[in-house]
N, C-alpha and C positions, 0 to 999 in steps of 0.2 A: 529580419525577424528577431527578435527579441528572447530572453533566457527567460520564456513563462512553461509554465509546467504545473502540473498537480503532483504533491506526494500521497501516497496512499501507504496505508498500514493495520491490517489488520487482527485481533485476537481470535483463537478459536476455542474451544469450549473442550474438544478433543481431535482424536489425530483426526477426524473425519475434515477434509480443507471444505465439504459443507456447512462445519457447524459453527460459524463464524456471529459471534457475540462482542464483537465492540468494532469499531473502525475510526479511524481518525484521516482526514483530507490535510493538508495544508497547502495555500494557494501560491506561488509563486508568479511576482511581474514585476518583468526589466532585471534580475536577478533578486531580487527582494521578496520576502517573508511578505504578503500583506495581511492575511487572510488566515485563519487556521477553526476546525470546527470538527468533533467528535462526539459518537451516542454508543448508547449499548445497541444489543440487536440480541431479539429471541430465533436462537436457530433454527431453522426447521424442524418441524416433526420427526422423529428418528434419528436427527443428528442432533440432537438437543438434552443427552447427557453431559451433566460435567464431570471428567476424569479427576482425581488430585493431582494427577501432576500438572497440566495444564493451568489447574485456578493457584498452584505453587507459582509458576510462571510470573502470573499476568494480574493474581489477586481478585479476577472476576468471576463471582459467585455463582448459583442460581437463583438466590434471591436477586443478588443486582440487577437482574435480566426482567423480571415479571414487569409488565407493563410496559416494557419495553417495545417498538414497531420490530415486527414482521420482517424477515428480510426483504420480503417483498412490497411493504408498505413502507421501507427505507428507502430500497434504491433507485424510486423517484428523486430523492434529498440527496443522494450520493450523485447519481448523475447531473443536478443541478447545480452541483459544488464542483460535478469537475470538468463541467460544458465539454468542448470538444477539444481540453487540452490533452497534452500526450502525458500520462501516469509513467510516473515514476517508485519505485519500493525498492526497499533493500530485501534482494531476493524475488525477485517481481515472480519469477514460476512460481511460487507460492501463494501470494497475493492475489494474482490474476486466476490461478486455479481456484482461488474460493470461490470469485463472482462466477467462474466457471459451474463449478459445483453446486453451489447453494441455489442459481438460477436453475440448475436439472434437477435438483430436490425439489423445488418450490413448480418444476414444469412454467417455466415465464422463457421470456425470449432471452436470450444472454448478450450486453451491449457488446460492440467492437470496440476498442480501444488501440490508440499506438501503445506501448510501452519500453522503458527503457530499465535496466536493472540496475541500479546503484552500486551491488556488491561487485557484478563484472566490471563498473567503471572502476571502484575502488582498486580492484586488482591489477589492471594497467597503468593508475597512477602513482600507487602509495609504496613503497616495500615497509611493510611489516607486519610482525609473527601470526597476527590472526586479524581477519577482516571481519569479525563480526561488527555489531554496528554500532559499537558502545566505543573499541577502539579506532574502528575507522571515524566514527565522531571526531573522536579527539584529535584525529592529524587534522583535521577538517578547522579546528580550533571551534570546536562545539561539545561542550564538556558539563558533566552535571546533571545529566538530564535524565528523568522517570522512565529506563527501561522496559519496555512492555505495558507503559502505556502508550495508546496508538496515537494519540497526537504528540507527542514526544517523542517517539518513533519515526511519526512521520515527518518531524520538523527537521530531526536528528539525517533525517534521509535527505531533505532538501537543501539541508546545509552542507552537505557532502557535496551534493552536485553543485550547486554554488560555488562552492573553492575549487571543485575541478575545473568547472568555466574558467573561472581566474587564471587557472595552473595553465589550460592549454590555449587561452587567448579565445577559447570558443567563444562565436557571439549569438548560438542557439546550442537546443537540446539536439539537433540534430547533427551540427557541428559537432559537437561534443561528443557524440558518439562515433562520427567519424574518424576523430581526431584521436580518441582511444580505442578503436580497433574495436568495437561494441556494436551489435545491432538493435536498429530501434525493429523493437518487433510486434507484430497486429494478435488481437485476439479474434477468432473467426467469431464475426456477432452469427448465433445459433437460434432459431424461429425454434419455440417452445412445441412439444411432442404433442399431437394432438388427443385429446380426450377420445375415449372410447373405448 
């Protein structure tokens, strides 16, 4: 099996990990970049304030949002970009709790996914002062790149795990997790609350 994997990355609007307003995918096969693709997203209803500190962040407005698809009317395009590879994010409890959350806001099924964390692999291969994902980039030799935006992020994430394959001779994501003491781990896909 081969180093194919999704990265995932997502923005949110405020602390709520429902109110998720941008995302970026990038597609990895055979270890390589092919593929990369990012939208805004209107949070859900109640989670769809934007804080300042947040749009400080990430630079997205609430005007950038209007018109934008529904979370719910996105994550047909987001499951279709990331078929039924295993997701990858720098900080994936994060990430994974959005689609967690935004699907219980929105009341929809929540998919399963495998996922792998990026920053736990970083931390078993790299030593240095801080793993955020700007510096773990750069051991990674991926340098330059739009912080806090999600396709940027999430390239920035996939290039990480790229050079760790490298580093530990893995020849999958699941290797590679073995081989740094990391677990791949599942999201429970959750059937939506019934109406009434």
């Amino acid at each position: 099996m081969p180093l194919d994997f999704t990265a995932i990355d997502f923005e949110t609007a405020n602390g709520s990990p429902a109110s998720a307003c941008s995302v970026g995918l990038v597609k990895v096969r055979d270890g390589q970049i092919v593929d990369r693709i990012g939208w805004f997203i209107q949070p859900p209803l109640g989670h769809d304030h934007f804080v300042d500190w947040n749009i400080r962040i990430h630079g997205i407005t609430p005007e950038m949002v209007v018109g934008a698809p529904s979370w719910t009317e996105q994550l047909v395009d987001l499951m279709a970009f990331a078929e039924d590879d295993i997701l990858v994010a720098h900080n994936a409890g994060f990430d994974m709790g959005v689609i967690k959350a935004a699907c219980t806001a929105t009341e929809i099924a929540t998919p399963g996914y495998s996922y792998v964390c990026s920053l736990q692999v970083a931390r078993k291969t790299y030593t240095l002062d801080s793993y955020r994902l700007p510096v773990v980039a750069m051991a990674a030799g991926f340098e330059d790149f739009a912080h806090h935006d999600a396709v940027a992020d999430s390239e920035a994430c996939a290039a990480i795990m790229i050079h760790a394959a490298e580093r530990y001779g893995a020849i999958d994501l699941v290797e590679l997790a073995a081989m740094s003491g990391v677990r791949v781990s599942s999201t429970v896909p959750l059937v939506a609350a019934a109406a009434g």
